[in-house]
C-alpha positions as CSV (number, residue, x, y, z in Angstrom):
1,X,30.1,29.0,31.9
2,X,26.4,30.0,32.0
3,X,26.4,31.3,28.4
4,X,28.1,27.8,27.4
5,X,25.6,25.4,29.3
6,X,22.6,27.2,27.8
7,X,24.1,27.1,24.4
8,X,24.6,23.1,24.9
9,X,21.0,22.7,26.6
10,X,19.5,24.7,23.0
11,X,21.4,23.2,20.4
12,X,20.8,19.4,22.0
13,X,17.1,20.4,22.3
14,X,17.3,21.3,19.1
15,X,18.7,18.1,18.0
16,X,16.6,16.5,20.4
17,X,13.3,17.7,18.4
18,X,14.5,16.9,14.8
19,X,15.1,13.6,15.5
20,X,11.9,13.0,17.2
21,X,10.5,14.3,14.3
22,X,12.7,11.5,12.1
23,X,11.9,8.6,14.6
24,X,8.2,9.0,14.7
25,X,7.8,8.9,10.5
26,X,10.3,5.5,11.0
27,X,8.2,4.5,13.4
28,X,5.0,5.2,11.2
29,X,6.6,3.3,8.5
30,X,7.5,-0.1,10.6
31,X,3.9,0.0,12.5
32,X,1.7,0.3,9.0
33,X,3.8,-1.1,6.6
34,X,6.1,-3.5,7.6
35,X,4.5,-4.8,10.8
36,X,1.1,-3.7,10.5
37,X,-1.7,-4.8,12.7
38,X,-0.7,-7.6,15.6
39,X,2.3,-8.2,13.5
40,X,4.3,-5.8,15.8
41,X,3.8,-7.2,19.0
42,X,3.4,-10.7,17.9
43,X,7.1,-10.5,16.4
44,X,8.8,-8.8,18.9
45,X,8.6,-5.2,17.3
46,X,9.8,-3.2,20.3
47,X,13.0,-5.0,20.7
48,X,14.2,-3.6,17.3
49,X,12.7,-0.1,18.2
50,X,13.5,-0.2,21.8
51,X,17.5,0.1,20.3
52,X,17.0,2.3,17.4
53,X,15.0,4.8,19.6
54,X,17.7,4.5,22.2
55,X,20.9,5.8,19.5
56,X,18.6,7.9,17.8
57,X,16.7,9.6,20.5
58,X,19.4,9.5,23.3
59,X,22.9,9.1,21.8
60,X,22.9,11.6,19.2
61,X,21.6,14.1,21.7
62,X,23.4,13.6,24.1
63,X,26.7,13.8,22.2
64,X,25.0,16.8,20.8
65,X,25.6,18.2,24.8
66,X,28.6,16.9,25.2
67,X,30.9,18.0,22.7
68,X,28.6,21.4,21.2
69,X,30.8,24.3,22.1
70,X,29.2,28.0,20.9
71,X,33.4,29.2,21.3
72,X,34.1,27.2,18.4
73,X,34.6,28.3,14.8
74,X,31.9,27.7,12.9
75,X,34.2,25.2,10.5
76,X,34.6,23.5,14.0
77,X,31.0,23.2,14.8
78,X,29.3,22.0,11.4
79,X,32.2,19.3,11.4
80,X,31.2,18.3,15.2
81,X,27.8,18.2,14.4
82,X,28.5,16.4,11.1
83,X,30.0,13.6,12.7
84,X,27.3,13.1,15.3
85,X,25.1,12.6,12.5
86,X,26.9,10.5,10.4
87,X,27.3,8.3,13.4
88,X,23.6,8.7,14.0
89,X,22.3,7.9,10.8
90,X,24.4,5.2,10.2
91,X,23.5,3.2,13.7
92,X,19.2,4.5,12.5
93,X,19.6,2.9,8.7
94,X,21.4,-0.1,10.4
95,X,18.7,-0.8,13.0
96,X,15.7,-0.2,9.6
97,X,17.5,-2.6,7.8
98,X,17.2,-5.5,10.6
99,X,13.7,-4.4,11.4
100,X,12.6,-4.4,7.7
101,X,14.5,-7.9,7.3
102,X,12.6,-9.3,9.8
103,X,9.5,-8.3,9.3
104,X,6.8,-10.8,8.0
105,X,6.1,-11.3,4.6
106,X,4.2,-14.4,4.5
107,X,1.5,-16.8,6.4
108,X,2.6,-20.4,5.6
109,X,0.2,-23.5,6.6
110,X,2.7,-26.3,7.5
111,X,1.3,-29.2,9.4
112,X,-2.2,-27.4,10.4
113,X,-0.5,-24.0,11.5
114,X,0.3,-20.9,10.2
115,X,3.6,-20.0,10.8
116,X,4.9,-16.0,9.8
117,X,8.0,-16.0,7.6
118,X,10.4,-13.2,7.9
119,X,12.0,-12.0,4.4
120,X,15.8,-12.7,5.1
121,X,14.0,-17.2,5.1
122,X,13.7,-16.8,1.6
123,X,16.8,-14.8,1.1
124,X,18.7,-17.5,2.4
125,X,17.3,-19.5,-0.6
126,X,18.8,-16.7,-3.4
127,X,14.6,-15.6,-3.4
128,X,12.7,-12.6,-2.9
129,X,9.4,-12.0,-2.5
130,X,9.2,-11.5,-6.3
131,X,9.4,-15.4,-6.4
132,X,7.0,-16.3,-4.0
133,X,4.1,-13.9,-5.3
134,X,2.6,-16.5,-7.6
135,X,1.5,-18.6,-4.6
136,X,-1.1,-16.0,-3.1
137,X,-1.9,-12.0,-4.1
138,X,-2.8,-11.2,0.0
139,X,-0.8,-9.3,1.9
140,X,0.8,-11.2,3.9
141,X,1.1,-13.5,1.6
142,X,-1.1,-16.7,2.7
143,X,0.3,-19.9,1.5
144,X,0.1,-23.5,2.5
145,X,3.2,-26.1,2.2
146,X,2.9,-29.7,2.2
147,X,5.6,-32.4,1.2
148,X,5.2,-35.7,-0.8
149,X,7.3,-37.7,1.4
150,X,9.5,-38.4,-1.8
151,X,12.8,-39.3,-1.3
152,X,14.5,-36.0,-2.7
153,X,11.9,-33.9,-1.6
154,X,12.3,-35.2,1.9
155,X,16.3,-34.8,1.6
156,X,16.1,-31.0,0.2
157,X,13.9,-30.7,3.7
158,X,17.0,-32.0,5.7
159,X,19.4,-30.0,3.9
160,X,17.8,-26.4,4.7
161,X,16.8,-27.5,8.1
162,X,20.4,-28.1,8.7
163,X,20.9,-24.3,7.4
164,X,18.3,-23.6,10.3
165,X,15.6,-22.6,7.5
166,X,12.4,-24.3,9.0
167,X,9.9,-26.5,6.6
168,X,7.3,-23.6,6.8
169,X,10.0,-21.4,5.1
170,X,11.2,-23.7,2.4
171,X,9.6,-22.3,-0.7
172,X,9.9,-25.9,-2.7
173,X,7.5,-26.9,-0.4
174,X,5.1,-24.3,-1.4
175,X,1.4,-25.0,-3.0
176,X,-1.5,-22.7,-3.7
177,X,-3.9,-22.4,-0.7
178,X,-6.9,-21.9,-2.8
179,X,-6.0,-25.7,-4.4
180,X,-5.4,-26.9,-1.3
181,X,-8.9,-25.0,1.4
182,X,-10.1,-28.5,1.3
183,X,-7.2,-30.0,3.1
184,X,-7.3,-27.2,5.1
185,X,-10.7,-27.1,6.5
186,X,-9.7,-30.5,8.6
187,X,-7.4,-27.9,10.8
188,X,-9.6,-25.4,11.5
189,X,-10.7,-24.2,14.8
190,X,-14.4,-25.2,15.8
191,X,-17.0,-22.6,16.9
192,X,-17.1,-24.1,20.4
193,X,-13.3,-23.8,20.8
194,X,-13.2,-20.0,19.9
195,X,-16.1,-19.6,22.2
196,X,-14.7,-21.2,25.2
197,X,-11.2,-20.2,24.8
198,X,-11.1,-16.8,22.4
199,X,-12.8,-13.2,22.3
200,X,-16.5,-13.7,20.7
201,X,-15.8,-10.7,18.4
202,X,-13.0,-13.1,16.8
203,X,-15.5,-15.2,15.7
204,X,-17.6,-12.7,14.3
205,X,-17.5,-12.3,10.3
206,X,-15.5,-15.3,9.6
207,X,-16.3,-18.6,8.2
208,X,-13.3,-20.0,8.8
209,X,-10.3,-20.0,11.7
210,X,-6.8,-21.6,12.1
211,X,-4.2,-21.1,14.3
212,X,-1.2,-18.9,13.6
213,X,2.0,-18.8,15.5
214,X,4.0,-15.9,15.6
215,X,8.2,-15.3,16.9
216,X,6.2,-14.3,20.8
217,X,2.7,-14.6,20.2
218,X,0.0,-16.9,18.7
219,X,-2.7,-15.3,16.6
220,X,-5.9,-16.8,15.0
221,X,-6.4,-16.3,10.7
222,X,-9.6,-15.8,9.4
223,X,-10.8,-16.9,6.2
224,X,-13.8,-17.0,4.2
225,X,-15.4,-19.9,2.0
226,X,-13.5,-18.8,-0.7
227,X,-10.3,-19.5,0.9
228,X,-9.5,-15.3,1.2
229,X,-7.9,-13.4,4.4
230,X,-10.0,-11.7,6.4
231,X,-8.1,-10.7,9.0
232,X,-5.2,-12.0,11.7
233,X,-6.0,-10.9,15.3
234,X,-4.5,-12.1,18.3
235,X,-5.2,-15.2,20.4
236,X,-6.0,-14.0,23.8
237,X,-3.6,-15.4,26.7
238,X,-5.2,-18.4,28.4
């Protein structure tokens, strides 16, 4: 009984260790590239993580204990242990795909706010990102969105509200925000405001700041005269 707990404890440390090993270059790859910056706690990140981390660093493992006996043929074992990891991997590329769906691709200006647009808005249009590259060359992609108050304009707005696809994320709304800084300037936030109520060191560098909402948090973008990103930080709780 000794010889079989041991062999269980070793071969689910094992296990254990490779897939920390896995999780932390997923983890790399979500915090730097898809929600780099404040991205990942203004969108609710950890939520994702939190239940990737759990089947990948805690299931696998522990079914890894449960069912690893040394007694076994080694056809036996390769097939238990194949299993566990098909189950594993499968429930770890699942829980990627919904994290990379949701991360935020874009920075849209709609009504004097920046709103972040996850990737699956414009999918729900038959659009990837491919289409909405010609509106900005940041990353995110900044854009601003206005309508016309025409008649079909403001219809095509009711119809993908209905499909719970917000105005901010309705790419026929989309215009150039270099065409449009002018506009813009009349929502930025003044030098007093950021003083009283922000973090001096937001200020700093930037000629120009709007505010940015994100899924949990909101955030402050700065600009320069030339209507480029300088950088997104995080509004500081009140």
């Amino acid at each position: 009984m000794n010889d079989l707990i041991k062999a269980k404890l070793k071969v689910a440390g094992i296990h254990l260790c490779i897939s920390v090993f896995i999780f932390i270059g997923i983890l790399y790859l979500i915090l730097v590239e898809w929600y780099p910056g404040v991205f990942f706690e203004a969108e609710g990140g950890w939520s994702g993580v939190k239940l990737m981390a759990v089947v990948h660093l805690v299931l696998g493992p522990i079914l890894t204990l449960i069912i690893f006996n040394h007694t076994k043929t080694k056809k036996e074992i390769f097939l238990d242990l194949s299993l566990i990891a098909v189950v594993q991997i499968s429930a770890l590329i699942w829980g990627g795909l919904q994290v990379y769906s949701e991360r935020p691709v874009a920075m849209v200006m709609w009504e004097g706010t920046f709103y972040t647009v996850t990737e699956d808005y414009y999918s729900q249009q038959n659009l990837n990102l491919k289409n909405i590259a010609s509106f900005s060359d940041e990353k995110p992609l900044i854009i601003y969105a206005e309508t016309d108050n025409s008649v079909v304009q403001l219809k095509e707005i009711i119809r993908l509200t209905d499909l719970k696809i917000p105005p901010f994320a309705q790419v026929h709304l989309y215009q150039s925000v270099k065409e449009n800084f002018n506009k813009m300037l009349s929502h930025q936030l003044s030098s007093d405001f950021l003083l009283t109520y922000s973090r001096k060191e937001d200020a700093e560098g930037s000629q120009h700041v709007f505010l940015g909402k994100a899924k949990h948090k909101n955030l402050l973008v700065h600009m320069d005269s030339a209507a480029n990103l300088l950088k997104i930080t995080m509004r500081p709780v009140l």
